[in-house]
C-alpha positions as CSV (number, residue, x, y, z in Angstrom):
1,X,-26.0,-129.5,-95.5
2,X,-25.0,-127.7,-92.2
3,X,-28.1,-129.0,-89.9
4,X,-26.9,-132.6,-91.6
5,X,-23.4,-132.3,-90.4
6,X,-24.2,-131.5,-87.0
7,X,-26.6,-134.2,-86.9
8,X,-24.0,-136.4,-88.1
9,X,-21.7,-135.0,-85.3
10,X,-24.0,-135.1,-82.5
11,X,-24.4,-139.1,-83.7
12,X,-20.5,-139.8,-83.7
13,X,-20.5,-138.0,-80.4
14,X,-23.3,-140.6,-78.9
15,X,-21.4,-143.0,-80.1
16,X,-18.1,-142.4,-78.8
17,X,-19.7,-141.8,-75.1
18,X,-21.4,-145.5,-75.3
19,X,-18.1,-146.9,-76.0
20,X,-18.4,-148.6,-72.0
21,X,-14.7,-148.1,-71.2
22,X,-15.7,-149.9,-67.8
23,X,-17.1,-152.8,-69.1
24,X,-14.6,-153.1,-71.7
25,X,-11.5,-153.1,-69.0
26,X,-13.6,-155.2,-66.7
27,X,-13.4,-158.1,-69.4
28,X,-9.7,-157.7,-69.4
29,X,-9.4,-157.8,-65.0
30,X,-12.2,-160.9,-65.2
31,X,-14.8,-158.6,-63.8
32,X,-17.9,-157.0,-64.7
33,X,-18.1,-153.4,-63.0
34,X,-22.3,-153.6,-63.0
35,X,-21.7,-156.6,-60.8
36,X,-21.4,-154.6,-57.5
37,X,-20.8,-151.7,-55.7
38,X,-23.1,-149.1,-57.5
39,X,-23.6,-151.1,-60.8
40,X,-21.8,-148.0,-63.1
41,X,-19.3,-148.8,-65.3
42,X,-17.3,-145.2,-64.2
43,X,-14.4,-144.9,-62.5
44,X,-15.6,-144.4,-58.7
45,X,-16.7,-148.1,-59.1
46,X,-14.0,-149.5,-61.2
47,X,-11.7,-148.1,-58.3
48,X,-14.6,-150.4,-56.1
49,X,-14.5,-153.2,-57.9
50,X,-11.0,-153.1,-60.1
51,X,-8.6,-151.7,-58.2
52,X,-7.0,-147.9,-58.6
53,X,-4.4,-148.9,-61.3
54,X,-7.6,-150.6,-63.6
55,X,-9.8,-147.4,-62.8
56,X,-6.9,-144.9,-64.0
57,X,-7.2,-146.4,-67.3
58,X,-11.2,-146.3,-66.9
59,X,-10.6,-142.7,-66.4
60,X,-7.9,-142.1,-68.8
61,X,-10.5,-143.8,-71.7
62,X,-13.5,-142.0,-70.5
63,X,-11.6,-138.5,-70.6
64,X,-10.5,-139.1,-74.0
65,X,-14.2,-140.2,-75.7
66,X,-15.0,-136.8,-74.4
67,X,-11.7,-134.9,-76.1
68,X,-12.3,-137.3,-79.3
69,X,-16.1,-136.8,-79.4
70,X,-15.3,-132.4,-79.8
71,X,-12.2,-132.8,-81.8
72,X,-13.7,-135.5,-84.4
73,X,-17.6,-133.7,-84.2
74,X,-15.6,-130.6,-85.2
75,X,-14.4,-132.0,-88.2
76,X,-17.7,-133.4,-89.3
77,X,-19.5,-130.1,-88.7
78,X,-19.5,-126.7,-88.6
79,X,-17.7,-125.3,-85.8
80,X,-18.1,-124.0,-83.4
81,X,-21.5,-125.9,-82.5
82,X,-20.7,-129.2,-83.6
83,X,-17.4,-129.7,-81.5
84,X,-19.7,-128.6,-78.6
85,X,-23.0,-130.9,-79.1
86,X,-21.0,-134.0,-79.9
87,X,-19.7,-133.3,-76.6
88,X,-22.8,-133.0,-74.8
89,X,-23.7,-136.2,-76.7
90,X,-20.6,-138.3,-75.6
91,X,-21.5,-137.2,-72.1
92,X,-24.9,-138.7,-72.8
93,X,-23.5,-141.7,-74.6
94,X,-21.6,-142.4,-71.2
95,X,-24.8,-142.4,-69.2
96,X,-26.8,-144.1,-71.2
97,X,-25.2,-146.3,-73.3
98,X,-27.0,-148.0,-76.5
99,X,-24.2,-150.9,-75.9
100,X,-25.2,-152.2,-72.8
101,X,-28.7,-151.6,-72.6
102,X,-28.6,-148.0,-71.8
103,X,-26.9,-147.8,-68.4
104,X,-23.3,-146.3,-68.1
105,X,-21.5,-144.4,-65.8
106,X,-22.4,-141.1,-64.1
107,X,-20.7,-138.4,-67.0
108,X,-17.9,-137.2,-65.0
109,X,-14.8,-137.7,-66.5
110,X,-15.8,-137.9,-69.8
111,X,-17.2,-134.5,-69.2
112,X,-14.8,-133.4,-68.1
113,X,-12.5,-134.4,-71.3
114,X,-15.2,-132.4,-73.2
115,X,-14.5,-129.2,-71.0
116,X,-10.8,-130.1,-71.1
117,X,-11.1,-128.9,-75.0
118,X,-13.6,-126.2,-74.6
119,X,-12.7,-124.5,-71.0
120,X,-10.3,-125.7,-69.9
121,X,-9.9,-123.2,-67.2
122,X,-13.5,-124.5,-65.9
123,X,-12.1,-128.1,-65.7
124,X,-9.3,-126.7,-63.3
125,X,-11.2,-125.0,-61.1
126,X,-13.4,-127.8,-61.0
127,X,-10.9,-130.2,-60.4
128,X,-10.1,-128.0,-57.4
129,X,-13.5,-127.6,-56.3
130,X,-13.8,-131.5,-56.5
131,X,-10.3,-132.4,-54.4
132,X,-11.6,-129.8,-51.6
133,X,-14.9,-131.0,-51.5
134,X,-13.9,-135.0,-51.3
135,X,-11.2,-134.4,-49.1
136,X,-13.0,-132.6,-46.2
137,X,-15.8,-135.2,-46.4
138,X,-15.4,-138.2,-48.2
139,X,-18.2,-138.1,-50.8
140,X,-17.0,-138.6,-54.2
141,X,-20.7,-138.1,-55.5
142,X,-20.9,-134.8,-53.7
143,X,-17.4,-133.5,-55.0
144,X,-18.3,-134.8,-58.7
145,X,-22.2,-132.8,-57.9
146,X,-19.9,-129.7,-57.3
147,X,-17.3,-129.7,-60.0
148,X,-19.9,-130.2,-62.4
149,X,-22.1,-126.8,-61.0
150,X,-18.4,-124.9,-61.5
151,X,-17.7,-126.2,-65.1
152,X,-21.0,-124.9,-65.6
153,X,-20.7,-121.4,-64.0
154,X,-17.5,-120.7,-64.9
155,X,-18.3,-121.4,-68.9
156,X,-21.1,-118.9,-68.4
157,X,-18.9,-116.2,-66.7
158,X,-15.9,-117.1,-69.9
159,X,-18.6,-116.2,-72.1
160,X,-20.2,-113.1,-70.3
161,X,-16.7,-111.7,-70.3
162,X,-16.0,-112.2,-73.9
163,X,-13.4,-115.1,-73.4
164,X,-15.3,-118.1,-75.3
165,X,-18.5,-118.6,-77.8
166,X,-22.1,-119.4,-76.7
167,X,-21.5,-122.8,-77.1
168,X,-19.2,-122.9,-74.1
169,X,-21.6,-122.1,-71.9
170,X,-24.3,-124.2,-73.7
171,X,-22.3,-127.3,-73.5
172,X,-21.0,-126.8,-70.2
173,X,-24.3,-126.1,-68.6
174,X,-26.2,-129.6,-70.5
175,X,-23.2,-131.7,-69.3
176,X,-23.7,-130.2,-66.0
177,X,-27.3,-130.8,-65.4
178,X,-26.3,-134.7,-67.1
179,X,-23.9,-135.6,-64.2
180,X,-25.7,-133.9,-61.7
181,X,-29.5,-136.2,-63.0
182,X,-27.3,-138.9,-63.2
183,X,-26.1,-138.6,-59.6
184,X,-30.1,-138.8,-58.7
185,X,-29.9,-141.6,-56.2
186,X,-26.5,-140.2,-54.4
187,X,-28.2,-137.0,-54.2
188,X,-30.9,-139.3,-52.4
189,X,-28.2,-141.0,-50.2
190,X,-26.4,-137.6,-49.3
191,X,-29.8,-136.0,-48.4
192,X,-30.6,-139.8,-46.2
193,X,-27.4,-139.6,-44.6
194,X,-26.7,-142.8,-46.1
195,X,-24.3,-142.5,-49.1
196,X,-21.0,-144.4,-49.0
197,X,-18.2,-142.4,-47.8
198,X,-14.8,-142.7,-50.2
199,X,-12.3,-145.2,-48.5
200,X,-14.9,-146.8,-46.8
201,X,-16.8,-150.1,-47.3
């Protein structure tokens, strides 16, 4: 019954995460965010391709699949594990979405609305890490590379020191290496010298 439940919350999870918040408000501002820029439906585009008042609610819907995906797989399952794979699976769900033909966004804030729940700490410091990194050059890819490699260190050094369950570090570590595979062809672009610079273009 237990490996059933966590099936079943690993499912919903998916599930919530393909909801394509980008898409979704792109029908409402007339546009369709795989159109241009870098073709994701996240918010670094939406803020390309919608505007920064369209994106914040982008954002703001993408962070909460990833608090609802915990908080509702917890409820289906057993804790602690359930709350923390239907996580993982939202941030999946994002990426590669069953709705629109498996493409998505890049896992980022919907991650991070996962974390939020589980560490939120990480999420701060990665927040941080992200603002510092942007600022002094621009890249929102690298910043979002970054903050995802703190979320996952710092959930493994909460549960080293006693401060949060295996699962912490398990779920911060798969949405880690999510974002930072879906961030593939920036990683490309930043190694190139060619990836667009925030503000820019």
């Amino acid at each position: 019954m237990a490996a059933l439940q966590l099936v079943a919350a690993i499912a919903l999870g998916y599930l919530l995460g393909a909801i394509p918040s980008g898409v979704l408000v792109g029908r409402l501002r007339g546009v369709d965010p795989r159109d241009t820029g870098s073709g994701r439906t996240g918010t670094t585009n939406a803020i390309r391709t919608m505007g920064m008042r369209w994106a914040a609610l982008v954002a703001a819907l993408d962070v909460g699949k990833g608090i609802a995906a915990v908080l509702l797989g917890t409820l289906v399952g057993p804790e602690p594990w359930a709350g923390a794979l239907a996580g993982v699976a939202a941030v999946a769900g994002h990426v590669r979405s069953v709705f629109i033909g498996f493409a998505g966004g890049r896992g980022v804030a919907t991650g991070a609305g996962v974390m939020l729940i589980l560490a939120p700490l990480a999420v701060a410091l990665a927040i941080l890490d992200f603002a510092l990194v942007v600022a002094a050059t621009r890249y929102v890819s690298l910043g979002s590379i970054i903050g995802a490699i703190t979320v996952a260190t710092v959930a493994v050094v909460l549960v080293a020191i006693g401060w949060a369950g295996p699962e912490v570090a398990v779920a911060g570590c798969a949405i880690a290496a999510i974002v930072v595979v879906a961030h593939a062809d920036n990683i490309e672009r930043l190694r190139d010298g060619t990836e667009r610079r925030f503000g820019r273009g």
